[in-house]
C-alpha positions in Angstrom: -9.0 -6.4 26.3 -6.3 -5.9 24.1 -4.3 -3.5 26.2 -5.6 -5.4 29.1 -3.1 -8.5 28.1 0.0 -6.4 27.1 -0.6 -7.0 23.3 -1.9 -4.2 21.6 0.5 -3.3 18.9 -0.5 0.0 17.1 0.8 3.7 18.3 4.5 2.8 18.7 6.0 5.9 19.0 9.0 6.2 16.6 11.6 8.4 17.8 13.9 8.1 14.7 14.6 6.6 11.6 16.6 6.2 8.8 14.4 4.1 6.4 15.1 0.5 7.2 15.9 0.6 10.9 13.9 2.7 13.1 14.4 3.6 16.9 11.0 3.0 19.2 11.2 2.7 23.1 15.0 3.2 23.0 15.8 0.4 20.6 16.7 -0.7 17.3 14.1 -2.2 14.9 14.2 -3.4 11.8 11.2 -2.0 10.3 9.0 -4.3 7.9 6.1 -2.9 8.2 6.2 0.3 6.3 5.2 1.1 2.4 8.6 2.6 1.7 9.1 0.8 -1.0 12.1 2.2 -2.8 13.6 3.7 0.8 13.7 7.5 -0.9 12.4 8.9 2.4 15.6 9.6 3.7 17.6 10.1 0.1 19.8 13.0 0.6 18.8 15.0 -2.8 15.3 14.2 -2.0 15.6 15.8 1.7 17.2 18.3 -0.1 14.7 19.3 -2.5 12.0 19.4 0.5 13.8 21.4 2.2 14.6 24.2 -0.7 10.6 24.2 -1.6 10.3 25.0 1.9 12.7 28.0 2.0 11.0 29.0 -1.3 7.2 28.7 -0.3 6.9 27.8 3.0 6.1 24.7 4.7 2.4 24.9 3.4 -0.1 26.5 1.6 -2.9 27.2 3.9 -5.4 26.8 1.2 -7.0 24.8 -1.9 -6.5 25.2 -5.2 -9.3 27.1 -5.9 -7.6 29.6 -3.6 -4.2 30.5 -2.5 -3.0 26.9 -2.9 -2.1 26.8 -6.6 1.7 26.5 -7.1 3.3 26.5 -10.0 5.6 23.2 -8.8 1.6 21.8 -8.4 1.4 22.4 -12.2 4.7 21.0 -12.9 4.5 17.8 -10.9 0.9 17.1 -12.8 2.7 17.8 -16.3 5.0 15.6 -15.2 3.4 12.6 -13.6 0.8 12.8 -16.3 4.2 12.1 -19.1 5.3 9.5 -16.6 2.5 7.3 -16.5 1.8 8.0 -20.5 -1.7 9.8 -19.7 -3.1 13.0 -21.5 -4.0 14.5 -18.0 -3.2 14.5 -14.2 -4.6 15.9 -11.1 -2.9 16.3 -7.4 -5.1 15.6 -4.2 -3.6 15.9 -0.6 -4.2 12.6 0.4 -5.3 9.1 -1.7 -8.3 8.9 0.8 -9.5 12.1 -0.4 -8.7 11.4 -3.8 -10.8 8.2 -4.1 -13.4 9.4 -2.1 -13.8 12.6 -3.8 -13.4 11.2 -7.6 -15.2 8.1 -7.1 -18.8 9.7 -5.7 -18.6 12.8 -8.7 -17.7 10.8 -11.6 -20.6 7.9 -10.8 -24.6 8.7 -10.1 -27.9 8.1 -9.4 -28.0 5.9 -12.6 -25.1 4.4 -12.6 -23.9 1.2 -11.1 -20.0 -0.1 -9.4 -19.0 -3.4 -9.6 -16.2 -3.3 -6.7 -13.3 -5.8 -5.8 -14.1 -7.4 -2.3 -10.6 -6.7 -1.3 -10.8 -3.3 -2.2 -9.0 -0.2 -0.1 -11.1 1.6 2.8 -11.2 4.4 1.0 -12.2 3.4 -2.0 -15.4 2.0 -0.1 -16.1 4.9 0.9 -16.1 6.6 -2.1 -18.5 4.1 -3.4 -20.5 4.9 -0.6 -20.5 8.7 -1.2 -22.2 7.8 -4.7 -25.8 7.3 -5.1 -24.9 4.6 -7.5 -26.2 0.8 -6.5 -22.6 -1.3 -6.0 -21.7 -4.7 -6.2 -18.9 -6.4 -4.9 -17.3 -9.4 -6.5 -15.5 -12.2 -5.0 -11.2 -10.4 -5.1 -9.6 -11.5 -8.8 -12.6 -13.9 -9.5 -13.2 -12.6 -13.0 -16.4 -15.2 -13.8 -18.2 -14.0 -10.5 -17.6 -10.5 -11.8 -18.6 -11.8 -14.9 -21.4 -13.2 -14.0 -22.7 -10.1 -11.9 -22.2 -7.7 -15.0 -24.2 -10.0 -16.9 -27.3 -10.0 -14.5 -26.6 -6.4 -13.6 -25.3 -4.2 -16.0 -28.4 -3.6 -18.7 -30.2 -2.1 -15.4 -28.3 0.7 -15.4 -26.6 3.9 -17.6 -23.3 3.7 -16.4 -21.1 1.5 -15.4 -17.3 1.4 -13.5 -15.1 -1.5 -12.5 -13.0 -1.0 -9.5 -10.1 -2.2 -8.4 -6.9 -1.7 -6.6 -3.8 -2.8 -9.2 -2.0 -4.4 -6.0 -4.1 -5.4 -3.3 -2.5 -3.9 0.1 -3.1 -6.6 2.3 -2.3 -9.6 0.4 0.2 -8.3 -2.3 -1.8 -9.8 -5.3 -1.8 -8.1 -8.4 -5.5 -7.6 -10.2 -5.8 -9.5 -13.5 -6.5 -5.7 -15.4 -6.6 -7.4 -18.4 -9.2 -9.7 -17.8 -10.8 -7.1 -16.4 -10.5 -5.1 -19.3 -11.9 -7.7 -21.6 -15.1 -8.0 -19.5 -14.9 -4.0 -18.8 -14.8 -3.5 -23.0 -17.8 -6.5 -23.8 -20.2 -4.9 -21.2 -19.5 -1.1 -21.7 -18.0 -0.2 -18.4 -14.8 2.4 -17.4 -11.9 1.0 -15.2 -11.0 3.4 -12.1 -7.6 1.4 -11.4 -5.9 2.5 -7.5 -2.4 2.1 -7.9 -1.4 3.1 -4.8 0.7 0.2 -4.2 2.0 -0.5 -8.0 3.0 2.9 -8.7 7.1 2.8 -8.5 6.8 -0.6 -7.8 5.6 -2.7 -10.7 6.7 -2.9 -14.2 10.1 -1.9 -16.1 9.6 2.0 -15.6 8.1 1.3 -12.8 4.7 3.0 -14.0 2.5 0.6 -12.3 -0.3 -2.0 -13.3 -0.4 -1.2 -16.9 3.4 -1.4 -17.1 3.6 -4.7 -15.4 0.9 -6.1 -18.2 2.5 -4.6 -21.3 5.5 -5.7 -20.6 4.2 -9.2 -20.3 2.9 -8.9 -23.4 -1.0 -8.5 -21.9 -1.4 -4.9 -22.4 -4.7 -3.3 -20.6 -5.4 0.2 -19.8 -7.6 1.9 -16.9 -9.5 4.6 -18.0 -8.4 6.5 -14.5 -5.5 5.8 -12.8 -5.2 7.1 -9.0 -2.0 6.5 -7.1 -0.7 7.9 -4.0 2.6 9.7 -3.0 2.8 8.4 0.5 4.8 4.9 -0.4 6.9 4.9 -3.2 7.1 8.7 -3.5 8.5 9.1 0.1 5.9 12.1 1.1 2.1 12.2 1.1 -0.3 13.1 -1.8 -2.2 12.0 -4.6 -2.5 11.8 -8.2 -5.7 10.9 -10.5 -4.5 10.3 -14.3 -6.6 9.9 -17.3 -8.3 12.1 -20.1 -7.9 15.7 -20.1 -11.7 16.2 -19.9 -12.4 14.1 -17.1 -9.7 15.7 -15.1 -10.7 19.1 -15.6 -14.4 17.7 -14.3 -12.8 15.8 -11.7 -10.6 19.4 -10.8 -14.0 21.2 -11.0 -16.5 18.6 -9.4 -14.7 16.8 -6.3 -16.0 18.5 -3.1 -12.5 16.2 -1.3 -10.4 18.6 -3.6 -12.1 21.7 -3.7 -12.2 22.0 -0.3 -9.0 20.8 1.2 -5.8 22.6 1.5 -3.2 21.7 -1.0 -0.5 19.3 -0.8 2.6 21.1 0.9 5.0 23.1 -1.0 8.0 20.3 0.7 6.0 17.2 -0.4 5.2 18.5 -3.8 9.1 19.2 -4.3 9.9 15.2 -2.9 7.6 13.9 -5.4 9.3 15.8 -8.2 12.7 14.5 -7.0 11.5 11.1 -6.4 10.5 10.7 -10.2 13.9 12.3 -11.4 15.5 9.1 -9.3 13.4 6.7 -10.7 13.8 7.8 -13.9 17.5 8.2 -13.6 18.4 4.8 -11.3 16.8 1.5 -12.1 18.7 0.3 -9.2 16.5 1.2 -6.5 13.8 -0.8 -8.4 16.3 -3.7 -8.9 17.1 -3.9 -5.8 13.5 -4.1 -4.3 13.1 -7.0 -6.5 15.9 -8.7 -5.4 14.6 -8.4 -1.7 11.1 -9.0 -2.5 12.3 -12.2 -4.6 14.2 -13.2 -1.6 11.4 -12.9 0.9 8.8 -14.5 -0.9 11.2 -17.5 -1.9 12.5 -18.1 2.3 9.7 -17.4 4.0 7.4 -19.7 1.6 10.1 -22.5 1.9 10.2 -22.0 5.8 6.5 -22.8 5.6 4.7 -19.4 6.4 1.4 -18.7 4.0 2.2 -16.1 2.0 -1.4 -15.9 1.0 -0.1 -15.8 -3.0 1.9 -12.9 -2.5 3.8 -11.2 -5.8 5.0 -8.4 -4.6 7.0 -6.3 -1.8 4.0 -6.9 0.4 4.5 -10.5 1.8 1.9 -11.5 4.4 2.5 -14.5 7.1 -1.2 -16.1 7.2 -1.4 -16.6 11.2 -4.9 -17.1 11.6 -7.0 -15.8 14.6 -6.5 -12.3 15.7 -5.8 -13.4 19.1 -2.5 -15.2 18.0 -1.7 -12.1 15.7 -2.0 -9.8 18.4 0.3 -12.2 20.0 3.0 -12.9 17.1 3.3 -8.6 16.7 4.7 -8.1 20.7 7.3 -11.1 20.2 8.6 -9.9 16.8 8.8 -6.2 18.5 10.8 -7.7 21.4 13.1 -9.3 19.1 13.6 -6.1 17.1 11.6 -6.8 14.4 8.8 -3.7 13.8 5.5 -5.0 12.0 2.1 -5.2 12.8 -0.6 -7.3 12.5 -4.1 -7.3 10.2 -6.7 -8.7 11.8 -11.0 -8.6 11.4 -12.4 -6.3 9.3 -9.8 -5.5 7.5 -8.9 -9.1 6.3 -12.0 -11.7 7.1 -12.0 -13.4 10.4 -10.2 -16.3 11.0 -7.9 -15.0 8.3 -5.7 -12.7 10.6 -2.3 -11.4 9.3 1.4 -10.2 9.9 2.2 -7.7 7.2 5.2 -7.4 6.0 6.4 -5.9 3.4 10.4 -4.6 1.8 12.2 -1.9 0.8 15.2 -1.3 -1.2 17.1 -0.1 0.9 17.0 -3.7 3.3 20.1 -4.8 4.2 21.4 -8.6 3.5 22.1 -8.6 7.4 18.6 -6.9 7.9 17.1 -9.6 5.8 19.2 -12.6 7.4 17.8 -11.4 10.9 14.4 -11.3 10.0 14.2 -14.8 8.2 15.6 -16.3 11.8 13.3 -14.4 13.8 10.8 -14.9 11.9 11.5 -18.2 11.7 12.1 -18.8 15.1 8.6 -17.3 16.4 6.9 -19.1 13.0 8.0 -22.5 14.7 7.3 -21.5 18.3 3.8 -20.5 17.5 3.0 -23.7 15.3 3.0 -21.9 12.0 5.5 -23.6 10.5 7.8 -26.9 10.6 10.8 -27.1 12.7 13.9 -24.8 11.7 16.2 -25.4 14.5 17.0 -21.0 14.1 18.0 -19.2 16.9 17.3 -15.4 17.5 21.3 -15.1 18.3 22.8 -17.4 16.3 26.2 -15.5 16.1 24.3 -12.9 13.5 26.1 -9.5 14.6 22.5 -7.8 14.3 21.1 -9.7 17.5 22.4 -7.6 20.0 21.3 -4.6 18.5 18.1 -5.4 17.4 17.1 -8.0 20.6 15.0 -6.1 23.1 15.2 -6.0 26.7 11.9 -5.1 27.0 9.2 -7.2 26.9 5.6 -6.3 26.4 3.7 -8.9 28.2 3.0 -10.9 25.4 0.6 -14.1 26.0 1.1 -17.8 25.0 -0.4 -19.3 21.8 -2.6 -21.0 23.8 -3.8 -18.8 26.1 -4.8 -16.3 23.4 -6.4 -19.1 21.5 -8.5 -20.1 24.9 -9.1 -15.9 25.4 -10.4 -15.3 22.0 -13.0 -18.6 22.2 -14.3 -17.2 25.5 -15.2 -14.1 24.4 
């Protein structure tokens, strides 16, 4: 139905890209939708290091671990994420899907039980569903629901874990660890913490959700920290960080990294450079702030819901999926390249536009976005009048405004569409 009324947004085919702007159906978008947090994709020492390890080893290893996969950059980028994030011990996966799947479902078991955050990643869903453990989710930050489900739960079982992401990818919340860790601490549970979105973005290192606590003076530690490569590390991959001993069991026990083929010799070598910048150039982290800062502050002021938002991710609350699907084709024919979050992955009648900024954003990228944004938020009754233009005089309009149009439908009509069926 979707396709049927010229609105589905997803398989844009990108045909270039430097980062902030990307080129899809022969024009110029400003992309906002992407997890490049710190814009290192496209950083010329960290193309260059992908492009030695390739030269060196090849463009993949065509193998796990326990085989032909094993490179001795693998061992180096585990030595040296595991001193990054302060941890005794580290372990690579492929992918974070596989990573939570696989070290969720052997680390928890028939006796055990999960007490899960509702807003939880896919993937870590289904690596609570891999388990034979019994899980329960809890309302998303609501630490006396969680609470009170440890208390009427917990004694039932042997073991216990408390999972949840550190920044919660569709509404840019961060989870209250240390609350968590009080509860986690008075009813004997671990902590399994996915940082996917933290890592390189939250705290003065930026180490993640542990960082971002300590230095607030509320220091709380997971006892396994997960984190992916594919946002702030510019490349794909995994890591899983804790004690040594449950690495190793992790390294010998998860059937997700046992049997899959080994991150690429090219991505392990981006990760490695993309942790010398960090370390090297707080700028990139300052200036992701600055954006972020920025964002949140307009966009709230214009009106938008930004559903509580604290970090780079900075979602516009439209409402029904209907209007969503219709809000993504106008912001693409504008030149504006996001997408929308709609039922199940946010609860219906809670339908979103994700955005979310990089550091490598623009001022002028920024200043067309707020009026476009603006614009559409007042045409499609999200937010009070703005009197913005999409022209305006800014000197980004004609490159980014669109000449085609994707059949988008009316507010209303959508509205009506969605009621009938």
């Amino acid at each position: 139905m979707i396709k049927q009324l010229g609105v589905y947004p997803y398989f844009r085919a990108i045909s270039a890209s430097e980062g902030r702007e990307v080129v899809s159906h022969g024009r110029a978008r400003v992309m906002i939708g992407s997890n490049n947090y710190l814009g290192l994709t496209h950083h010329p020492r960290v193309q260059a290091a992908a492009i030695r390890a390739s030269e060196r080893y090849g463009t993949g290893c065509t193998g796990s671990h326990f085989l032909n996969g094993n490179l001795e950059i693998h061992e180096e980028l585990e030595q040296k994420m595991a001193a990054f994030l302060k941890k005794e011990s580290c372990l690579v996966f492929s992918t974070g899907f596989l990573a939570n799947l696989g070290t969720i479902s052997c680390l928890v078991g028939r006796n055990d039980v999960i007490f899960s955050d509702r807003e939880n990643h896919a993937s870590i869903v289904e690596g609570t569903r891999a388990t034979q453990a019994d899980v329960f989710r809890f309302r998303s930050g609501d630490m006396d629901a969680l609470e009170n489900q440890l208390r009427s739960e917990r004694h039932k079982y042997l073991g216990a874990m408390i999972v949840t992401d550190g920044v919660f990818s569709m509404s840019g919340r961060i989870a209250d660890l240390p609350g968590i860790r009080r509860l986690a601490d008075e009813y004997h549970c671990r902590i399994y913490l996915d940082d996917a979105h933290s890592t390189g973005v939250l705290g003065e290192g930026a180490r993640g959700t542990e960082e971002y606590y300590e230095n607030l003076g509320n220091a709380a530690e997971a006892d396994i920290v997960m984190g992916t490569f594919s946002k702030s590390f510019a490349t794909l991959g995994c890591f899983v960080a804790g004690e040594s001993k449950v690495i190793d069991f992790i390294r010998h026990k998860a059937r997700s990294f046992i049997f899959s083929a080994a991150m690429s010799p090219p991505a392990v070598a981006t990760v490695l450079e993309c942790l010398e910048l960090i370390q090297e150039d707080r700028s990139f982290l300052d200036r992701l702030w600055t954006n972020t800062r920025r964002m949140q502050r307009e966009l709230f002021a214009m009106g938008f819901d930004t559903v509580g938002s604290q970090t780079p991710i900075v979602p516009l609350l439209i409402g029904s999926s209907m209007s969503a699907f219709s809000f993504s084709p106008r912001l693409y024919e504008h030149g504006v390249f996001s997408t929308p979050v709609v039922s199940p992955a946010v609860p219906e009648g809670r339908a979103l536009i994700r955005t979310s900024y990089m550091a490598t954003h623009t001022d002028e990228d920024l200043d067309y976005c707020l009026r476009t944004l603006g614009s559409l938020g007042e045409e499609f009754g999200l937010i009070r009048s703005q009197r913005v233009g999409l022209n305006g005089g800014h000197r980004h309009s004609e490159k980014f405004q669109s000449v085609i149009s994707p059949g988008a439908v009316a507010n209303g009509d959508g509205e009506a569409i969605e009621e009938f069926v």
